[in-house]
C-alpha positions as CSV (number, residue, x, y, z in Angstrom):
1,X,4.5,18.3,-48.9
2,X,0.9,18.8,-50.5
3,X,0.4,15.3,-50.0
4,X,1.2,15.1,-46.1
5,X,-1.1,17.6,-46.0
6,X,-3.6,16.2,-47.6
7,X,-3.3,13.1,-46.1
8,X,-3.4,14.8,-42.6
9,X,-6.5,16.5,-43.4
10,X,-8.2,13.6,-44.6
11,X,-7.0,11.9,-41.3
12,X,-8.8,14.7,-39.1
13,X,-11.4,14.5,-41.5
14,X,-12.6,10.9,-40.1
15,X,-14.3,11.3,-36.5
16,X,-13.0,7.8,-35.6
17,X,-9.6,8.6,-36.4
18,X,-9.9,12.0,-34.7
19,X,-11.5,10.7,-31.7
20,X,-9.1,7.5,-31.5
21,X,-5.7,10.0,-31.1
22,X,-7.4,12.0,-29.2
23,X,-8.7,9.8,-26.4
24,X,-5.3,8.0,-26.5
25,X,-3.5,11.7,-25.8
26,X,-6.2,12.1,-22.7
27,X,-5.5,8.3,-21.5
28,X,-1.8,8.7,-21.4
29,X,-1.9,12.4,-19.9
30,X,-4.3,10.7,-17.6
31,X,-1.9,7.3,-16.7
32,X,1.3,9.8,-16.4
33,X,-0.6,12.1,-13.8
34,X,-1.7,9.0,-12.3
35,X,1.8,7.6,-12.2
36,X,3.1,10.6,-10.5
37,X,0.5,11.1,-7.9
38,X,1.5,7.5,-7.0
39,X,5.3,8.4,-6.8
40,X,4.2,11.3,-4.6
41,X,1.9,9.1,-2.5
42,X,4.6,6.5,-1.6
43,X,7.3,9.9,-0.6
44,X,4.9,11.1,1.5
45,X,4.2,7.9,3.6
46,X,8.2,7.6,3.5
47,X,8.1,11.2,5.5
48,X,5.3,10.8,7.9
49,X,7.1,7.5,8.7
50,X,10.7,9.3,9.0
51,X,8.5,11.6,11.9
52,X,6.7,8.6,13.2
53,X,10.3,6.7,13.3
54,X,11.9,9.9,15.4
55,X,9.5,10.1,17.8
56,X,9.4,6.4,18.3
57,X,13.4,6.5,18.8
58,X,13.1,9.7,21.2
59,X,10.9,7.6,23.4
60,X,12.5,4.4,23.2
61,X,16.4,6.8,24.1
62,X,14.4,8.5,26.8
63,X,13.4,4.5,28.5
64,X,16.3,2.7,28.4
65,X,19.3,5.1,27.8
66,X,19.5,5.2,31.5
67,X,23.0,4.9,33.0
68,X,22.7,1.2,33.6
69,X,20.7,0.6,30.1
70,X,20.7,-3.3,28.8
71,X,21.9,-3.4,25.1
72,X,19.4,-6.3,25.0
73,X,16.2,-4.2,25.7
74,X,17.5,-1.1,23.2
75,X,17.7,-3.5,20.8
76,X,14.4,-5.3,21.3
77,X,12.5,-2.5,21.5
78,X,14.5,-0.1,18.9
79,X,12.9,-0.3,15.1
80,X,15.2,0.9,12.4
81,X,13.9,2.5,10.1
82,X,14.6,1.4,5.8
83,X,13.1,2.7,2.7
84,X,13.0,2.6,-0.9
85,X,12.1,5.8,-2.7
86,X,10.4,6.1,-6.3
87,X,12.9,6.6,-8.4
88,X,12.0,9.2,-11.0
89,X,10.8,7.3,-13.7
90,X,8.7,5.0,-11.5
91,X,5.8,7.1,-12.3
92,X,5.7,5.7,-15.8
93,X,6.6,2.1,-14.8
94,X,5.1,1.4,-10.9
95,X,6.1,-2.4,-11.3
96,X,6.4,-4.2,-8.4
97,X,6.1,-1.3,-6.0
98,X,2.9,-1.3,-6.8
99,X,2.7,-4.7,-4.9
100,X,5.8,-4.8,-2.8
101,X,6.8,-2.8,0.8
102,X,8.6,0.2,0.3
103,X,8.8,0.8,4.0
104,X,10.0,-1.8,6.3
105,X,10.7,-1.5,9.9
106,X,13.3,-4.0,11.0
107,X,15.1,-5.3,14.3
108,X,17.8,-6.9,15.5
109,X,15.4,-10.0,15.6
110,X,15.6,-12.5,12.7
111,X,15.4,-10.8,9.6
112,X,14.3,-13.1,7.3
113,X,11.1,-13.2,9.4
114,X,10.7,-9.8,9.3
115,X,10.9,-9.1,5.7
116,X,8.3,-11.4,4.9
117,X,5.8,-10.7,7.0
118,X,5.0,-7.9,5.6
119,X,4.1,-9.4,2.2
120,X,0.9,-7.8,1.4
121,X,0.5,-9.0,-2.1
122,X,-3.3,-8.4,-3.6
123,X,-3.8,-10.7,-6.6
124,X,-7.3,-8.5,-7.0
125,X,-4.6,-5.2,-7.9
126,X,-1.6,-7.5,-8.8
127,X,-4.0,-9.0,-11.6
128,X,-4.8,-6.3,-13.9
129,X,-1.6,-3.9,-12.9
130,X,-1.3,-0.3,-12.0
131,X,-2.5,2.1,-14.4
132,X,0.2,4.3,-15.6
133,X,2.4,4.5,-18.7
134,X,3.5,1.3,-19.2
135,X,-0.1,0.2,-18.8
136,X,-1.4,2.7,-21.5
137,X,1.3,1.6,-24.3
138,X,1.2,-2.4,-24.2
139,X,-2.4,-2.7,-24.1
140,X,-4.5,0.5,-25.3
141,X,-2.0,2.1,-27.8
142,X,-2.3,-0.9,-30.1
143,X,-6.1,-1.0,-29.9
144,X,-5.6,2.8,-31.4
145,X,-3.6,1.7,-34.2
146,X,-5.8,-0.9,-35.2
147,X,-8.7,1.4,-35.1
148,X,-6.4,3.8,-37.4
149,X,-5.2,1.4,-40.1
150,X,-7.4,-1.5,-40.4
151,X,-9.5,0.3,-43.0
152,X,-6.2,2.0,-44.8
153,X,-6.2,0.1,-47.7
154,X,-9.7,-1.3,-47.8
155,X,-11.7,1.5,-46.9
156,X,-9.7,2.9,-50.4
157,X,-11.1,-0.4,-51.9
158,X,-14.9,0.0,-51.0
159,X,-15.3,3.5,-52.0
160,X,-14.1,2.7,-55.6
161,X,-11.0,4.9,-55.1
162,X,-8.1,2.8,-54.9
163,X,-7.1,2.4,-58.3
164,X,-7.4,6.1,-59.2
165,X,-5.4,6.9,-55.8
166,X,-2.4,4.4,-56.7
167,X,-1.9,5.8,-60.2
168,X,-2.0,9.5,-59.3
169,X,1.9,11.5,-59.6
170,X,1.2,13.0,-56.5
171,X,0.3,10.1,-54.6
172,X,2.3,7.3,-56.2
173,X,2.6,3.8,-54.6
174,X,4.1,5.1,-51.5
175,X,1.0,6.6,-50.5
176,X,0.3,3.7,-47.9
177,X,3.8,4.2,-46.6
178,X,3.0,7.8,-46.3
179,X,-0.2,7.3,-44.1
180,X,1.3,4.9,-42.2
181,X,3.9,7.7,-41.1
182,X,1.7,10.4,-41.0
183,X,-0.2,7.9,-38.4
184,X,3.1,6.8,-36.8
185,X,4.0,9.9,-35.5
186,X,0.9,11.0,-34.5
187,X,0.4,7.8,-31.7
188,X,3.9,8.2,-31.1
189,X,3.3,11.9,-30.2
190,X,0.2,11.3,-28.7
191,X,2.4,8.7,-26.4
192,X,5.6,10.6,-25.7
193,X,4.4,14.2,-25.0
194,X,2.7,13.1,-21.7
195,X,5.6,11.0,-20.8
196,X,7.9,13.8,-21.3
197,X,6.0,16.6,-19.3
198,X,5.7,13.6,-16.9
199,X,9.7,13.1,-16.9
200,X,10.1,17.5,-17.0
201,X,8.1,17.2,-13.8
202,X,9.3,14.9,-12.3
203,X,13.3,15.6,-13.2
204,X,13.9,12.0,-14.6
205,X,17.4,10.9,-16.3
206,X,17.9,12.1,-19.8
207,X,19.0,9.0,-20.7
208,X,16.1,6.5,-18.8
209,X,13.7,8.9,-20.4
210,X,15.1,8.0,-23.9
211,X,14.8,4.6,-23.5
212,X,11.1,4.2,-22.4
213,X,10.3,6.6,-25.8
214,X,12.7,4.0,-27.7
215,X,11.3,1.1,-26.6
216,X,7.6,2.9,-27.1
217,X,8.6,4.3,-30.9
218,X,9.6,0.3,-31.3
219,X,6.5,-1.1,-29.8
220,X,4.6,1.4,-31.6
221,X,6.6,0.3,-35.0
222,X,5.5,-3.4,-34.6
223,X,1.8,-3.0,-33.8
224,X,1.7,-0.5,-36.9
225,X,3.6,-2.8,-39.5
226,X,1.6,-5.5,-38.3
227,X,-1.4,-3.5,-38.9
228,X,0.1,-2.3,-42.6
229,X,0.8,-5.9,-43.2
230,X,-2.9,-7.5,-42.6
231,X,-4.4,-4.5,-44.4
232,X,-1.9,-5.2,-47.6
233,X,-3.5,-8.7,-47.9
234,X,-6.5,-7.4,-49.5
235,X,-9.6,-8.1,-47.4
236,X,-12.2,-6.1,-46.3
237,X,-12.0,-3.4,-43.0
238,X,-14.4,-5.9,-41.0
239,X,-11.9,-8.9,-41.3
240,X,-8.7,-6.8,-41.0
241,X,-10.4,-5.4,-37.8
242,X,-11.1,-8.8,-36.6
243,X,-7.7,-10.0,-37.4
244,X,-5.9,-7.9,-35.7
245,X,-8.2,-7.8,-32.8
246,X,-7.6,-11.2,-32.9
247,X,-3.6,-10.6,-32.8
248,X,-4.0,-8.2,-30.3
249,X,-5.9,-10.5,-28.1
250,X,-2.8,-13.4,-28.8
251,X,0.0,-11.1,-28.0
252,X,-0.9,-8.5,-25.2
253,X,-2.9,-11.8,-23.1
254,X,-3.4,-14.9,-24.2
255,X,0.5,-15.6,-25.2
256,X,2.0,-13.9,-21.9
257,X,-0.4,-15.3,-19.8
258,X,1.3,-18.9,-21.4
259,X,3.9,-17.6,-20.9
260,X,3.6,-17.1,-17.5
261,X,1.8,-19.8,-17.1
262,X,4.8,-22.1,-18.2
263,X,7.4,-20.6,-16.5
264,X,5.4,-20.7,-12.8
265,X,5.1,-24.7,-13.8
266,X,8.9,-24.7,-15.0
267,X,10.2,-22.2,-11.9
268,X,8.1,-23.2,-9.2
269,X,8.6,-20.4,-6.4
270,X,7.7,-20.9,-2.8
271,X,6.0,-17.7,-1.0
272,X,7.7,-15.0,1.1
273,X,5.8,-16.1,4.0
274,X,6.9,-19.5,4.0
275,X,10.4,-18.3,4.7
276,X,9.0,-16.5,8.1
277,X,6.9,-19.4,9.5
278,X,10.8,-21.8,8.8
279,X,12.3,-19.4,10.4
280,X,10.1,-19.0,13.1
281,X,9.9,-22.6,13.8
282,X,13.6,-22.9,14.5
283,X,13.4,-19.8,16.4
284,X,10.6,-21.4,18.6
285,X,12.4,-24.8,18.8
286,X,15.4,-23.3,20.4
287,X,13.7,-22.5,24.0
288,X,13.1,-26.2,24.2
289,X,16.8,-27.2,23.4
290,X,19.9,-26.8,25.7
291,X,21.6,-23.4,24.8
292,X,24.6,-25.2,24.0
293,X,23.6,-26.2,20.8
294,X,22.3,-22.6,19.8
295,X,26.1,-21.4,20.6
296,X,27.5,-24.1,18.6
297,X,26.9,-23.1,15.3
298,X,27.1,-19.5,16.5
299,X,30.5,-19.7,17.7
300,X,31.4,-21.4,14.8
301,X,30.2,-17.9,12.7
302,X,31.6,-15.8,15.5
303,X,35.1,-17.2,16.9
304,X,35.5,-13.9,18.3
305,X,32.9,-14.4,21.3
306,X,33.7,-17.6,21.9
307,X,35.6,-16.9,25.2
308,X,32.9,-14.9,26.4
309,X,31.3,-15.4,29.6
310,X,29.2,-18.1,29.5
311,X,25.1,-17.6,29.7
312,X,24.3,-18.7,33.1
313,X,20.2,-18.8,34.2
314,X,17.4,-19.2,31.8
315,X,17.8,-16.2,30.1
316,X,20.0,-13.8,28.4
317,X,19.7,-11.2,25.6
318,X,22.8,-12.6,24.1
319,X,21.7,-15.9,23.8
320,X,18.3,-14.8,22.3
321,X,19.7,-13.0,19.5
322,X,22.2,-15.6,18.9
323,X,19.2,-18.0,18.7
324,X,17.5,-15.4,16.2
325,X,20.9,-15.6,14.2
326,X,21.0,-19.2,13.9
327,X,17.2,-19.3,13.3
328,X,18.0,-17.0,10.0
329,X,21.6,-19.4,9.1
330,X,19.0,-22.1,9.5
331,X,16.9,-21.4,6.0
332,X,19.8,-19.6,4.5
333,X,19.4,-22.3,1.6
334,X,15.7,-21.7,1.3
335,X,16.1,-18.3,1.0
336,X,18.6,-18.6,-1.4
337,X,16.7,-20.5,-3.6
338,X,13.7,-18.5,-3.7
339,X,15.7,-15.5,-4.5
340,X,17.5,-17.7,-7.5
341,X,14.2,-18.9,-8.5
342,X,12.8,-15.3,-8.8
343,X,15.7,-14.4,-10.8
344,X,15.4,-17.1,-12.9
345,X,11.8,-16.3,-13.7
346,X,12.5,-12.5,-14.5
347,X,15.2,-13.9,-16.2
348,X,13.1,-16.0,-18.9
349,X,10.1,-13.0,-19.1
350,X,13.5,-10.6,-20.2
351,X,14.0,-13.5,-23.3
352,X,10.3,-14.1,-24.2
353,X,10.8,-10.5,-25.1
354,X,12.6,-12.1,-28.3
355,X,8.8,-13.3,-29.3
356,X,6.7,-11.3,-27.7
357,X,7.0,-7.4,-28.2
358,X,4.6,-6.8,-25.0
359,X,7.0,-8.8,-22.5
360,X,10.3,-7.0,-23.8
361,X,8.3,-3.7,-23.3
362,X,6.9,-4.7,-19.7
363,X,10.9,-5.8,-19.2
364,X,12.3,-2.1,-20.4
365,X,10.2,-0.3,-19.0
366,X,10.2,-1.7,-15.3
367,X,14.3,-1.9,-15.2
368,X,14.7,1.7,-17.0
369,X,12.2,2.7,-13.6
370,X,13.9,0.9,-11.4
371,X,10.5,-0.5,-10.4
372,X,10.9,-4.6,-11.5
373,X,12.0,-7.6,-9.1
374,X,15.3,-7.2,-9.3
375,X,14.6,-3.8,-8.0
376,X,13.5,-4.9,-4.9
377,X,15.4,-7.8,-4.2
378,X,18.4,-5.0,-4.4
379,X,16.0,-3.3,-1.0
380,X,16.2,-6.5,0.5
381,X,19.6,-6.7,-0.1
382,X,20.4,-3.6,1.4
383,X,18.2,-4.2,4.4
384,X,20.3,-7.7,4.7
385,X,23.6,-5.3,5.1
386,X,22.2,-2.7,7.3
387,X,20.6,-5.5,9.9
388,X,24.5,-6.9,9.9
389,X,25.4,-3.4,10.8
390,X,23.1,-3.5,13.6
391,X,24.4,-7.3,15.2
392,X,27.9,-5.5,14.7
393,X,26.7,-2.5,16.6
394,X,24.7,-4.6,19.4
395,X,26.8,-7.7,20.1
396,X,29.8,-6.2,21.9
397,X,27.6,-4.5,24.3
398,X,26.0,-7.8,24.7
399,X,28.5,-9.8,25.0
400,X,30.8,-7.8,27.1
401,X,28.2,-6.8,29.1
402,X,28.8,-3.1,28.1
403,X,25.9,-0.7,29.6
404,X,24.1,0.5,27.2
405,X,23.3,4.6,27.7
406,X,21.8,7.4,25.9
407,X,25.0,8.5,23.9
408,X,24.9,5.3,22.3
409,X,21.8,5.7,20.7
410,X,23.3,8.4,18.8
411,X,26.0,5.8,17.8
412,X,23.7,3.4,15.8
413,X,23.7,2.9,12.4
414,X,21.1,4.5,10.2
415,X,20.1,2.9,7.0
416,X,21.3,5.0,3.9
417,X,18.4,4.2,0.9
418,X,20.3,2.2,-1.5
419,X,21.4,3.4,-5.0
420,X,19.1,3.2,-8.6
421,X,20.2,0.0,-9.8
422,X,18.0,1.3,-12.9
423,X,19.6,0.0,-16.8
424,X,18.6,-0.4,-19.8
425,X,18.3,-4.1,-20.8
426,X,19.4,-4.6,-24.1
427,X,18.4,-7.9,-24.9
428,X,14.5,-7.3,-25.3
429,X,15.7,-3.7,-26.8
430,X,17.5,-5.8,-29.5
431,X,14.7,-7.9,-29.5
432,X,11.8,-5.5,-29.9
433,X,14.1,-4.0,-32.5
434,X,14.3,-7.6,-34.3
435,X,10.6,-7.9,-34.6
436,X,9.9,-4.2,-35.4
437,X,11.9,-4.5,-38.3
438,X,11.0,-7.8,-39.7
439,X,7.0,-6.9,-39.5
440,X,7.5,-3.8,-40.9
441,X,9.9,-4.9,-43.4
442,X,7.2,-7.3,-44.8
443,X,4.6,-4.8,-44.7
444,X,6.3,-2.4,-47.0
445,X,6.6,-5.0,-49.1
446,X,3.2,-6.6,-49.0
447,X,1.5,-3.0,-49.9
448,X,4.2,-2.8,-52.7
449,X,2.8,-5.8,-54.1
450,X,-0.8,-4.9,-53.5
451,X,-0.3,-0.9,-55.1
452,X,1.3,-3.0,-58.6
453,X,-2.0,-5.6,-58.5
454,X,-4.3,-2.4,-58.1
455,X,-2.7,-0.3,-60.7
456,X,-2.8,-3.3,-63.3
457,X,-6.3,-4.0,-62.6
């Protein structure tokens, strides 16, 4: 016990050291109150948009709930209303909502116009990321190791002391394995208070909470075995610095960015907006075309209005949103293979977590929050089942010709957020754990090997 405390005094004792934990406690306190005031940002634009949203309904039921109302004018001019809220971890892991609508406004129009419209991605903020917990762990925590342990060994070297300190009873050969644990649980605590005031506050799962301080005692593992294992090879503090600086550089940005380089060549992925403008073009081509070949296909998705009466004139709301309907049946493959393709792509980042500790990390995190792209493409799946709630809702007015009056306005459907879809991936668990092990396996015994040189020499 003498020794611990020793070797924590002689920790506090060295202003770099010192200042490194201590800056790293600030930064994370710092990234988990930013993290939150970002979660509470995004609820309350949900709420001022739930008011806006009534009011807009009240006025559109006070217009055209009349006695004789049209179903085709409430629907035109009624917005639904569907949100995502933070989930309450997403303050450590913002993810994609940091780049992606949480809010969306839809109609009975053609949806796959609608929900990419509103893509509003900024490479400028998509870039560097949000800064919050996740942000704080894969790239600055590391950088605080290094400055911690790449003069462990060799700093013991150059002031003359290392032999004395390896053949001491009280310090033994462990005594790299003890400073390493003494500064293992200090950047772990420094990490993990924060996050759990953050998660107190916030009233996060038990069990998501657990695995973001796994995943973070893991991540933290690796970077400091790595760091035991260069300074065990016996150079001086300036090159073990500039190694791992160097590894640092390799893992956190050049390899992902390879990575992710690679995969956009191997996965190529249209954008959102793409989808709108196809699906606008066949919405647009369908007033120049005899309305019998809109009902065709239409009919042939809904039997049950085939024997409706036929549109007669140049216009009817029925044939418009059947036109919409065929416009979004119309790039039902291309939508399906951008979803597949995004998949695919968060697929492959989930297995480079098997090489690179920062990807599994960015992978736990984001699904334990509930913040990643599967995430959202479970909000557009919900919207996708609420707007066929709506054509339920609409068409037999439409189509029967059914007024359309203010108690049915209280009859439509309201979109119900959908559930966390929040897990814990173990693959890049397992392979964080892989890695953690294996570096930290070697560096125990590369400074075994390097206490039994000194004490011979």
């Amino acid at each position: 016990m003498n020794a611990w405390k020793a070797d924590l005094r002689l920790l506090f004792r060295a202003p770099l050291s010192a200042g490194a934990l201590l800056l790293l406690l600030i930064v994370t306190a710092l990234s988990v109150a930013a993290g939150l005031a970002a979660t509470a940002r995004q609820e309350a634009i949900i709420e001022r948009v739930e008011a806006a949203q009534r009011r807009d309904l009240a006025s559109v039921t006070r217009d055209y709930g009349k006695p004789d109302g049209d179903a085709g004018n409430a629907a035109y001019y009624t917005f639904h209303l569907t949100t995502d809220p933070p989930s309450p971890l997403a303050f450590a892991a913002l993810g994609q909502r940091d780049v992606q609508p949480y809010v969306l406004r839809v109609r009975l129009l053609g949806l796959q116009s609608q929900l990419y419209e509103s893509e509003t991605l900024n490479p400028e903020l998509a870039l560097p990321g949000a800064f919050d917990f996740a942000f704080v762990l894969i790239y600055l925590a590391p950088l605080v190791i290094i400055a911690l342990m790449h003069d462990l060994v060799s700093g013991e070297r150059e002031a003359g002391r290392l032999r004395l300190l390896v053949s001491l009873p009280a310090s033994g050969r462990g005594v790299w394995v003890r400073r390493s644990v003494l500064r293992y649980l200090l950047v772990l605590g420094a990490l993990l208070v924060p996050l759990v005031m953050g998660a107190a506050i916030s009233r996060a799962p038990v069990a998501g909470t657990f695995a973001i301080a796994l995943a973070a005692a893991l991540y933290v593992a690796f970077w400091l075995g790595l760091a035991l294992l260069v300074a065990a090879r016996g150079r001086s503090s300036a090159a073990n610095g500039a190694t791992l600086i160097g590894c640092w550089i390799v893992l956190t940005l050049l390899a992902p960015a390879l990575a992710n380089a690679v995969l956009s060549r191997a996965i190529p992925v249209a954008k959102g907006i793409d989808l709108t403008l196809a699906q606008r073009e066949r919405v647009h081509r369908a007033w120049d075309i005899p309305k019998e070949e809109t009902f065709r296909p239409f009919f042939v998705k809904h039997p049950e209005w085939r024997d409706t009466p036929p549109v007669l004139g140049r216009f009817h709301w029925k044939w418009y949103y059947a036109m919409h309907e065929v416009g979004d049946d119309g790039v039902a493959a291309e939508v399906a293979d951008y979803r597949q393709s995004l998949t695919a792509r968060e697929v492959w980042t989930a297995r480079l977590g098997w090489v690179l500790p920062a990807a599994a990390v960015q992978t736990i995190l984001h699904r334990a929050a509930d913040s990643d792209l599967l995430a959202h493409l479970a909000y557009q799946g919900s919207i996708e089942r609420f707007h066929t709630r709506l054509r339920d809702f609409y068409y037999p007015y439409m189509f029967h010709e059914r007024p359309f009056q203010q108690a049915d306005f209280e009859q439509m459907p309201r979109y119900q957020p959908r559930p966390s879809s929040a897990s814990l991936p173990i693959s890049p668990m397992i392979g964080l754990l892989v890695l953690a092990a294996l570096v930290s396996g070697a560096a125990v015994t590369g400074v075994r090997t390097l206490s039994s040189s000194a004490a011979r020499e």
